[in-house]
DRENBA-635153 format. One record per atom (N, C-alpha, C): atom name; x, y, z; residue in one letter; residue number from 1. Coordinates in steps of 0.02 Angstrom, whole numbers, plus 50000, padded with zeros to 5 digits. Each point is the difference from the previous one (the first is absolute). Layout:
+----+-------+-------+-------+---+-----+
!  a !     x !     y !     z ! r !   k !
+----+-------+-------+-------+---+-----+
! CA !     X !     Y !     Z ! a ! NUM !
...
+----+-------+-------+-------+---+-----+
***
This chain:
+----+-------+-------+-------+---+-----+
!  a !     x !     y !     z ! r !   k !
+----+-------+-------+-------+---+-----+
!  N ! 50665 ! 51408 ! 49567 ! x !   1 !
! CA ! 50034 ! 49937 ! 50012 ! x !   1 !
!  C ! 50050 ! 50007 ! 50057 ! x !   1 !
!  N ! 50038 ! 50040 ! 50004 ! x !   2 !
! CA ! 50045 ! 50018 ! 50055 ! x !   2 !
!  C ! 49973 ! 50018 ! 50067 ! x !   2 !
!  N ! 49939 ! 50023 ! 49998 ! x !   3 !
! CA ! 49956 ! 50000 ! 50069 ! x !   3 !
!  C ! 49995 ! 49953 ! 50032 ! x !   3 !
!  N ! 49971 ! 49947 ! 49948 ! x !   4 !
! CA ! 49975 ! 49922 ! 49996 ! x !   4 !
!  C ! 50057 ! 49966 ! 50033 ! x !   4 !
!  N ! 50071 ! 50003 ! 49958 ! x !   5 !
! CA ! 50060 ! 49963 ! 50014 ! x !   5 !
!  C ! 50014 ! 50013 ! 50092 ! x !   5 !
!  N ! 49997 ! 50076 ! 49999 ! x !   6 !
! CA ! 50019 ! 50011 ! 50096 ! x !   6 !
!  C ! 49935 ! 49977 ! 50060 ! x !   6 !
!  N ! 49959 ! 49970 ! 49955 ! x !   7 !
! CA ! 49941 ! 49992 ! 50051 ! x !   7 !
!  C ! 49961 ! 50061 ! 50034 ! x !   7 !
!  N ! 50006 ! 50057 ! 49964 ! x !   8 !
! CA ! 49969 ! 50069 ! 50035 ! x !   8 !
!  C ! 49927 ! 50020 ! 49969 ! x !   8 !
!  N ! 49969 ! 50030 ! 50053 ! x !   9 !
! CA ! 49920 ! 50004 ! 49983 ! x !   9 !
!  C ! 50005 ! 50054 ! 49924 ! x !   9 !
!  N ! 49929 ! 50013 ! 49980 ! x !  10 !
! CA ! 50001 ! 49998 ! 49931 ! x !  10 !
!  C ! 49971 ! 50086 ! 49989 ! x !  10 !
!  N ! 49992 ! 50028 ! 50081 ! x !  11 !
! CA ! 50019 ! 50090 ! 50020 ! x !  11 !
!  C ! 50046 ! 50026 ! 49969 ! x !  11 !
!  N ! 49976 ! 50069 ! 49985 ! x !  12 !
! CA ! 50050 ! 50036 ! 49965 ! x !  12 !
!  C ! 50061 ! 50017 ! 50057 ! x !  12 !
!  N ! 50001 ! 49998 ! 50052 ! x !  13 !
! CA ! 50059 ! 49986 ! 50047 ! x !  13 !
!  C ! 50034 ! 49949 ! 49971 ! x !  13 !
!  N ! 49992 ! 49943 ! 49960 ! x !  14 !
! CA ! 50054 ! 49961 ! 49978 ! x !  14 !
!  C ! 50043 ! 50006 ! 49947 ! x !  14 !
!  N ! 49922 ! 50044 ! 49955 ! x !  15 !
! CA ! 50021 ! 50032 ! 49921 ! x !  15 !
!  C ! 50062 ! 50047 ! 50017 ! x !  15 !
!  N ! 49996 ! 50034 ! 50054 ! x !  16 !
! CA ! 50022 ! 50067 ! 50024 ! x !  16 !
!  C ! 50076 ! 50009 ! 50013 ! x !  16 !
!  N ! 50019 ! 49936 ! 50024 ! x !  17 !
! CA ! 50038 ! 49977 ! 50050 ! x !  17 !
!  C ! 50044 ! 49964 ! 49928 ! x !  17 !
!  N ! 49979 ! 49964 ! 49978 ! x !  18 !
! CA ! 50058 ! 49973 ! 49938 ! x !  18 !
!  C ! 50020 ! 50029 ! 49944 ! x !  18 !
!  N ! 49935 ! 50066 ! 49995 ! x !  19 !
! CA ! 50037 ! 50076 ! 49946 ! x !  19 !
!  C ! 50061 ! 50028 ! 50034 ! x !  19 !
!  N ! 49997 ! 50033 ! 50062 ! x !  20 !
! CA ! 50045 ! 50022 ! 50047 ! x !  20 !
!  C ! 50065 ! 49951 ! 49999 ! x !  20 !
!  N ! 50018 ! 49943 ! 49987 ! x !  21 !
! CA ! 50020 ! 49958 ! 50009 ! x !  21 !
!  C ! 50037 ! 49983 ! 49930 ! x !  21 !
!  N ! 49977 ! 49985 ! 49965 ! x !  22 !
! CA ! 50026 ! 50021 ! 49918 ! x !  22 !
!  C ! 50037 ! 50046 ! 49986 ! x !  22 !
!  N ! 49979 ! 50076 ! 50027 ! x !  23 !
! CA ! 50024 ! 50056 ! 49973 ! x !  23 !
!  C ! 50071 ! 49995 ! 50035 ! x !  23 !
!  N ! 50003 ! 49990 ! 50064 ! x !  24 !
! CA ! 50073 ! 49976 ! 50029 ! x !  24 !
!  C ! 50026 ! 49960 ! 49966 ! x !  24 !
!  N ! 49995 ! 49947 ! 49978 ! x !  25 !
! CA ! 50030 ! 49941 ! 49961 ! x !  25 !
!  C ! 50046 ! 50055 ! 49931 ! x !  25 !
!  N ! 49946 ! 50046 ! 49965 ! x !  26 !
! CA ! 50044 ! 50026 ! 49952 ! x !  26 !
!  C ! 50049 ! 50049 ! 50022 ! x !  26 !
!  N ! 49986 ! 50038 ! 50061 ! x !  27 !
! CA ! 50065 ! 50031 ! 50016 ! x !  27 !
!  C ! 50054 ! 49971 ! 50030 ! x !  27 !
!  N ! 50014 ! 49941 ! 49994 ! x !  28 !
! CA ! 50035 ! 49973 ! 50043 ! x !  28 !
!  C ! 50055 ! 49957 ! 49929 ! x !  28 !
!  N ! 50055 ! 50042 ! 50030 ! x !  29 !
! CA ! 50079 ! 49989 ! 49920 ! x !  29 !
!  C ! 50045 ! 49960 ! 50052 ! x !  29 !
!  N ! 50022 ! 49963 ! 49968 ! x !  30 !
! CA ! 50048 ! 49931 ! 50022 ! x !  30 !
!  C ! 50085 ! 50013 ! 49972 ! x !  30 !
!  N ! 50022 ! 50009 ! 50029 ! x !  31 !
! CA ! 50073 ! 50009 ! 49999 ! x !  31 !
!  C ! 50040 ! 49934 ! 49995 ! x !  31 !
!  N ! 50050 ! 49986 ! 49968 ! x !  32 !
! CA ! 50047 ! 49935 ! 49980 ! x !  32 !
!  C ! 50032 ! 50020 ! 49979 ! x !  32 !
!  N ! 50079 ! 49960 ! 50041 ! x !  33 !
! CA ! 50073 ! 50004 ! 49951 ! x !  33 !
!  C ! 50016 ! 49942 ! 49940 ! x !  33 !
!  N ! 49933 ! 49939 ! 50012 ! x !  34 !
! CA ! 50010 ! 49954 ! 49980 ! x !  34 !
!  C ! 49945 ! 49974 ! 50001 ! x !  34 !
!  N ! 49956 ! 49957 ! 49936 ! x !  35 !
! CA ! 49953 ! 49943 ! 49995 ! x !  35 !
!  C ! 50024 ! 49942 ! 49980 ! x !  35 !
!  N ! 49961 ! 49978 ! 50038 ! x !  36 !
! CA ! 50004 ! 49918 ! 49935 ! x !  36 !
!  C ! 49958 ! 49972 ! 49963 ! x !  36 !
!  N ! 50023 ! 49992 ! 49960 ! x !  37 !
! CA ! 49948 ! 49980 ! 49917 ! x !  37 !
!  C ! 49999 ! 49938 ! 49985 ! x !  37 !
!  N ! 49934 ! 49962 ! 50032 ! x !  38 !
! CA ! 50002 ! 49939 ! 49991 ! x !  38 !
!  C ! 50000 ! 49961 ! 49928 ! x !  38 !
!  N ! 49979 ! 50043 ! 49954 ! x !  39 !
! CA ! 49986 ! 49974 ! 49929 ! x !  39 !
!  C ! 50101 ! 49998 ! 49982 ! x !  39 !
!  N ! 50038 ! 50051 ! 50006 ! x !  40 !
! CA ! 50074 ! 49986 ! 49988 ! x !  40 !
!  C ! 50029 ! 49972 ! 50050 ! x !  40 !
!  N ! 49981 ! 49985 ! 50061 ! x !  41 !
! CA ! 50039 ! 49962 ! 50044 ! x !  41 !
!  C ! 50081 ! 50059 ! 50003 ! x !  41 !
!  N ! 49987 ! 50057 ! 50009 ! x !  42 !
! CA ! 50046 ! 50066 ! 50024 ! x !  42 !
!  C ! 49974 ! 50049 ! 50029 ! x !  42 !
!  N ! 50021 ! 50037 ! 50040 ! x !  43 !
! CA ! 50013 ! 50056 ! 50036 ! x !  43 !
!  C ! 49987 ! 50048 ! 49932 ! x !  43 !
!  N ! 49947 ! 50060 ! 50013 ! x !  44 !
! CA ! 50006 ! 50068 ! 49942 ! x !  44 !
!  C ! 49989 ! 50052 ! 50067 ! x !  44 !
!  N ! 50034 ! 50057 ! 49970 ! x !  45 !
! CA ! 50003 ! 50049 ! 50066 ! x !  45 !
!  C ! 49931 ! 50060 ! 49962 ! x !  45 !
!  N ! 49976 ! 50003 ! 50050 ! x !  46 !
! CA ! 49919 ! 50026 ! 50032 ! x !  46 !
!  C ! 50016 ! 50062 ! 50032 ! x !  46 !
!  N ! 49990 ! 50053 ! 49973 ! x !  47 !
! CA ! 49990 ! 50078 ! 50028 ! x !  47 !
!  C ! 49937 ! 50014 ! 50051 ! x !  47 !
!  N ! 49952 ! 49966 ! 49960 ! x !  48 !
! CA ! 49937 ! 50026 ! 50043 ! x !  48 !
!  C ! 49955 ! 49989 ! 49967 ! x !  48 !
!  N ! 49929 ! 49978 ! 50029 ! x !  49 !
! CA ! 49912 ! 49984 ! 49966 ! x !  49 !
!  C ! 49983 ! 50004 ! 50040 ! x !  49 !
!  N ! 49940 ! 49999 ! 49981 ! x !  50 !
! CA ! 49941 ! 50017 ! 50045 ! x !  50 !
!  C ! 49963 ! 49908 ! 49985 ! x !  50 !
!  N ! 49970 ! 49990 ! 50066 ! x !  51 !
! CA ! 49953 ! 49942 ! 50016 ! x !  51 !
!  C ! 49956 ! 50006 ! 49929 ! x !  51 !
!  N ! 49960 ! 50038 ! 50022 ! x !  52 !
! CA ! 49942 ! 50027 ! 49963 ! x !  52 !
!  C ! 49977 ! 50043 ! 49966 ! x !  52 !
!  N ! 50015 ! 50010 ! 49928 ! x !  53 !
! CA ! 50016 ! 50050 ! 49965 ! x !  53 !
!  C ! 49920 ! 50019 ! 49990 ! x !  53 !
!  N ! 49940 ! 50009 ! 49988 ! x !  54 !
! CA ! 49947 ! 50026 ! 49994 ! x !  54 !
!  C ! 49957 ! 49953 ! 50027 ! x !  54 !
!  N ! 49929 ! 50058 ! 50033 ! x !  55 !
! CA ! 49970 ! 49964 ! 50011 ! x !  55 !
!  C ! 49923 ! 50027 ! 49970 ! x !  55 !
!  N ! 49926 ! 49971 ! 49987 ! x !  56 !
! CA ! 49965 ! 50029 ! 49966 ! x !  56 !
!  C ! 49948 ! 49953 ! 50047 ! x !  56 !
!  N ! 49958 ! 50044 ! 50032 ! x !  57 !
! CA ! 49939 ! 49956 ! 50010 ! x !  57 !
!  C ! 49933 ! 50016 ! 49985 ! x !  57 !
!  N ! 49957 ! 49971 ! 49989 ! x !  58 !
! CA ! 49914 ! 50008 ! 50007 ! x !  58 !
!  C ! 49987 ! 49965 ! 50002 ! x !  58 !
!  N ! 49980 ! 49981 ! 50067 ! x !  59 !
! CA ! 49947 ! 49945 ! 50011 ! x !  59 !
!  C ! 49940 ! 50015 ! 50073 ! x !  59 !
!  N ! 50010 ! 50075 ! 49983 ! x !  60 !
! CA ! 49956 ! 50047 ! 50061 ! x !  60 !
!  C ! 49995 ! 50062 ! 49948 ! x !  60 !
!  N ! 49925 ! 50039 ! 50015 ! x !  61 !
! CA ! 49987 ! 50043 ! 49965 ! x !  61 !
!  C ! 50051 ! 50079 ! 50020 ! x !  61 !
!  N ! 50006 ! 50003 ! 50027 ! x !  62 !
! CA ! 50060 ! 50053 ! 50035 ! x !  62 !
!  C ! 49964 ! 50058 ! 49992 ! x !  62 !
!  N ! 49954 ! 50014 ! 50024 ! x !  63 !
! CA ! 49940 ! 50052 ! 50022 ! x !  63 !
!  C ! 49973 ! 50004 ! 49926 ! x !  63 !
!  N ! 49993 ! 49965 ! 49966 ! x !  64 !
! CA ! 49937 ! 50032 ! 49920 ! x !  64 !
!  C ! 49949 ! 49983 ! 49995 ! x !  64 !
!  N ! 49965 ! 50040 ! 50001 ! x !  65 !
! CA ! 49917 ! 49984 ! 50043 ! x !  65 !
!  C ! 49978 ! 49985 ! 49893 ! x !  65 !
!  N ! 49954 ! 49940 ! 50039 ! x !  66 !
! CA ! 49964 ! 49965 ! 49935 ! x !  66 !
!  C ! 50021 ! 49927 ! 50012 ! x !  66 !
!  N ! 50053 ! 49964 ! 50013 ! x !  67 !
! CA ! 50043 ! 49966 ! 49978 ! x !  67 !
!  C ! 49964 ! 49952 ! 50052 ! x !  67 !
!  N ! 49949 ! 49961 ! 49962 ! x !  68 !
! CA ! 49979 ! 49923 ! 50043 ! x !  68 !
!  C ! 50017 ! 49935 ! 49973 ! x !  68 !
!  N ! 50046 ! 49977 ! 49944 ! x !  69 !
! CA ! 50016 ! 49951 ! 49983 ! x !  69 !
!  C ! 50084 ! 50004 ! 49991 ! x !  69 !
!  N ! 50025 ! 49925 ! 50036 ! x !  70 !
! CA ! 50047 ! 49990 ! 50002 ! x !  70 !
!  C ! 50046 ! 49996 ! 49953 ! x !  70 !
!  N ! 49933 ! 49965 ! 49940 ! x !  71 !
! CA ! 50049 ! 49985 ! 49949 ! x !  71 !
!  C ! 50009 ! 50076 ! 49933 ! x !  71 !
!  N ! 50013 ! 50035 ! 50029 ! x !  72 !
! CA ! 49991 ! 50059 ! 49961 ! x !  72 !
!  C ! 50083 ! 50015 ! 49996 ! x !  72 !
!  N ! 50030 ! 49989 ! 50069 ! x !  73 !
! CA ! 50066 ! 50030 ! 50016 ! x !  73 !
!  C ! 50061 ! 49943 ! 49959 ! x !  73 !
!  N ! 50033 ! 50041 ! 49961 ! x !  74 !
! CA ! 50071 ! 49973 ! 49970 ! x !  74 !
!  C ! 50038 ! 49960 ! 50052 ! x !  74 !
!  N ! 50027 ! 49951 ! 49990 ! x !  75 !
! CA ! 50038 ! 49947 ! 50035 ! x !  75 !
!  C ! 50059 ! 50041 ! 50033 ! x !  75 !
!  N ! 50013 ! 49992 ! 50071 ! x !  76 !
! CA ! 50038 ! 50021 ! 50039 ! x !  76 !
!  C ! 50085 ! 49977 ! 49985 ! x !  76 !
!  N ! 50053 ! 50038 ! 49986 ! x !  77 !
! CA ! 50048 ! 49982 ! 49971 ! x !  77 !
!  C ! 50071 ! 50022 ! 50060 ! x !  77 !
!  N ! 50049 ! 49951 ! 50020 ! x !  78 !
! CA ! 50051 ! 50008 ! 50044 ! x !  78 !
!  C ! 50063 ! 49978 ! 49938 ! x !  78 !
!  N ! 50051 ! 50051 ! 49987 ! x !  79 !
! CA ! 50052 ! 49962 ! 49955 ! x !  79 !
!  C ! 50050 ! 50013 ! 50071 ! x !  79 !
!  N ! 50048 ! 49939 ! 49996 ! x !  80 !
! CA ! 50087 ! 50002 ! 50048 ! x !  80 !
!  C ! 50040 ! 50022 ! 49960 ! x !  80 !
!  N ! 50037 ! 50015 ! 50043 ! x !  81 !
! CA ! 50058 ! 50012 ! 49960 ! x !  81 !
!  C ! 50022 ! 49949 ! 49963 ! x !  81 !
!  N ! 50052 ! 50019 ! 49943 ! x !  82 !
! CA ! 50038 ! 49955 ! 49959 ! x !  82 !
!  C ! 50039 ! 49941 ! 50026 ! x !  82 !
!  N ! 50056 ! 50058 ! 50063 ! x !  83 !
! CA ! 50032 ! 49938 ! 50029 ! x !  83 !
!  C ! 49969 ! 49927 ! 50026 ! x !  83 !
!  N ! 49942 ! 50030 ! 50037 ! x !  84 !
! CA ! 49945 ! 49957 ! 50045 ! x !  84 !
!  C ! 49973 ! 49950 ! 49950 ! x !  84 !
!  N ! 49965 ! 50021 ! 49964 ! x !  85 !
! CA ! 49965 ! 49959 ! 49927 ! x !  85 !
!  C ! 50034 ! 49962 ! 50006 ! x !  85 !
!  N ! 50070 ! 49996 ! 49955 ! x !  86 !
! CA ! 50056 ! 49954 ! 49961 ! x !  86 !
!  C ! 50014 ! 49975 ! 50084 ! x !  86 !
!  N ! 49999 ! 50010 ! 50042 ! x !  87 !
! CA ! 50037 ! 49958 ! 50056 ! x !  87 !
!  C ! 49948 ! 49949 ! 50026 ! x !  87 !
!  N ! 49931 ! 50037 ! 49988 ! x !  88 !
! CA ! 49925 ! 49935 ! 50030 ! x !  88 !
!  C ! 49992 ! 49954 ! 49917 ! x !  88 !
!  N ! 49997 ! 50016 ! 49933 ! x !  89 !
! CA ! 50013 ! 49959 ! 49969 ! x !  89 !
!  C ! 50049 ! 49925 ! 49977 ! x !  89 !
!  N ! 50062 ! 50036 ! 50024 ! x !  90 !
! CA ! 50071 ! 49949 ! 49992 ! x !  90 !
!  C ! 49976 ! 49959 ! 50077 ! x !  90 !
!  N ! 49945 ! 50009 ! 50056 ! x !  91 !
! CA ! 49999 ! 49951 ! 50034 ! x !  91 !
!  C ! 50022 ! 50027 ! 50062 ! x !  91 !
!  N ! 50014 ! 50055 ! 50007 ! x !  92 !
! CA ! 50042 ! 50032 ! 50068 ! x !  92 !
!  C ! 49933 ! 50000 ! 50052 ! x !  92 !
!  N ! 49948 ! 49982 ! 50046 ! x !  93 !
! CA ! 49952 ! 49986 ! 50013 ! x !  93 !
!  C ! 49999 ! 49962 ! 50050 ! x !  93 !
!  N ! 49980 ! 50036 ! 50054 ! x !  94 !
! CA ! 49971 ! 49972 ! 50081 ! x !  94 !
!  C ! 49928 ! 49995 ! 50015 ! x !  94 !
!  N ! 49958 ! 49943 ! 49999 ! x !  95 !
! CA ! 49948 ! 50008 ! 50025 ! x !  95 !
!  C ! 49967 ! 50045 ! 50070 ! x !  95 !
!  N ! 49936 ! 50043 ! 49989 ! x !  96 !
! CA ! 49996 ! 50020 ! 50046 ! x !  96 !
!  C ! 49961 ! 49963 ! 50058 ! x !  96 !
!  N ! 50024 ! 50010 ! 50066 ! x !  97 !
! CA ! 49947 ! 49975 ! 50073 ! x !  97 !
!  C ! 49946 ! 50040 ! 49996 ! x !  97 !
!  N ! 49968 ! 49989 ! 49987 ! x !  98 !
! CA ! 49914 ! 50054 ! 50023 ! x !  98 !
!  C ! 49973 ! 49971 ! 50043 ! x !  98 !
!  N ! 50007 ! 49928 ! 50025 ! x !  99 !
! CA ! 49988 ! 49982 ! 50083 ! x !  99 !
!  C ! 49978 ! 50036 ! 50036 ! x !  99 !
!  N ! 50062 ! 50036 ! 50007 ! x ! 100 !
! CA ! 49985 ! 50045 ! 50070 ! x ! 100 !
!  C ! 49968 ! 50082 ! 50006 ! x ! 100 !
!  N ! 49963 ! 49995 ! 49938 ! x ! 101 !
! CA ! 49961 ! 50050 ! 49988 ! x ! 101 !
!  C ! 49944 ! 50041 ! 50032 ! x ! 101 !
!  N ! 49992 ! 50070 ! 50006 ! x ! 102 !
! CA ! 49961 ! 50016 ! 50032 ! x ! 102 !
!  C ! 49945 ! 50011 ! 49966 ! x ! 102 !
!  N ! 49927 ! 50008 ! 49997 ! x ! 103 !
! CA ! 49938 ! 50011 ! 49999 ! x ! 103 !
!  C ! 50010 ! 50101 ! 50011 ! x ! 103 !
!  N ! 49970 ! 50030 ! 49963 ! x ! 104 !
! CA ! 50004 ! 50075 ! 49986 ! x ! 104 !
!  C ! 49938 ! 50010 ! 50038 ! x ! 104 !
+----+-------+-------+-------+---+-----+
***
């Protein structure tokens, strides 16, 4: 679906390219002296999270020879972080431009 969403061909250069791309997302820890919590309408002070706390995919056989049906592979799973969650739930949320998107 996320291939689909960026408009990129359906090559494992695209598969390739948004694993690589993920795995950055989870190393990547967010620093704050301060959030805001839209559900209390206050400021709570924020040490640090991560965007993207795990990521789990299969939706490519990842070299296991046999493997000709799609629907064999367990559903591909991305959890966010906590902070992130509770901040895209309470509504904290910018639509994205994919307009100006490139073709892979």
């Amino acid at each position: 679906q996320l291939r689909e969403i960026l408009g990129w061909s359906q090559g494992g250069k695209s598969y390739k390219r948004i694993e690589e791309a993920l795995m950055k997302w989870v190393s990547v820890t967010i620093f704050f002296t301060s959030w805001w919590d839209r559900d209390t309408d206050r400021w709570k002070n924020v040490k640090g999270f991560h965007i993207v706390d795990s990521v789990e995919l299969n939706d490519y056989d990842n070299g296991r020879i046999g493997r000709t049906k799609q629907l064999d592979l367990p559903i591909s799973k991305i959890r966010l972080g906590e902070p992130i969650h509770q901040s895209l739930t309470s509504g904290n949320m910018k639509r994205l431009n994919l307009q100006g998107r490139r073709a892979l």
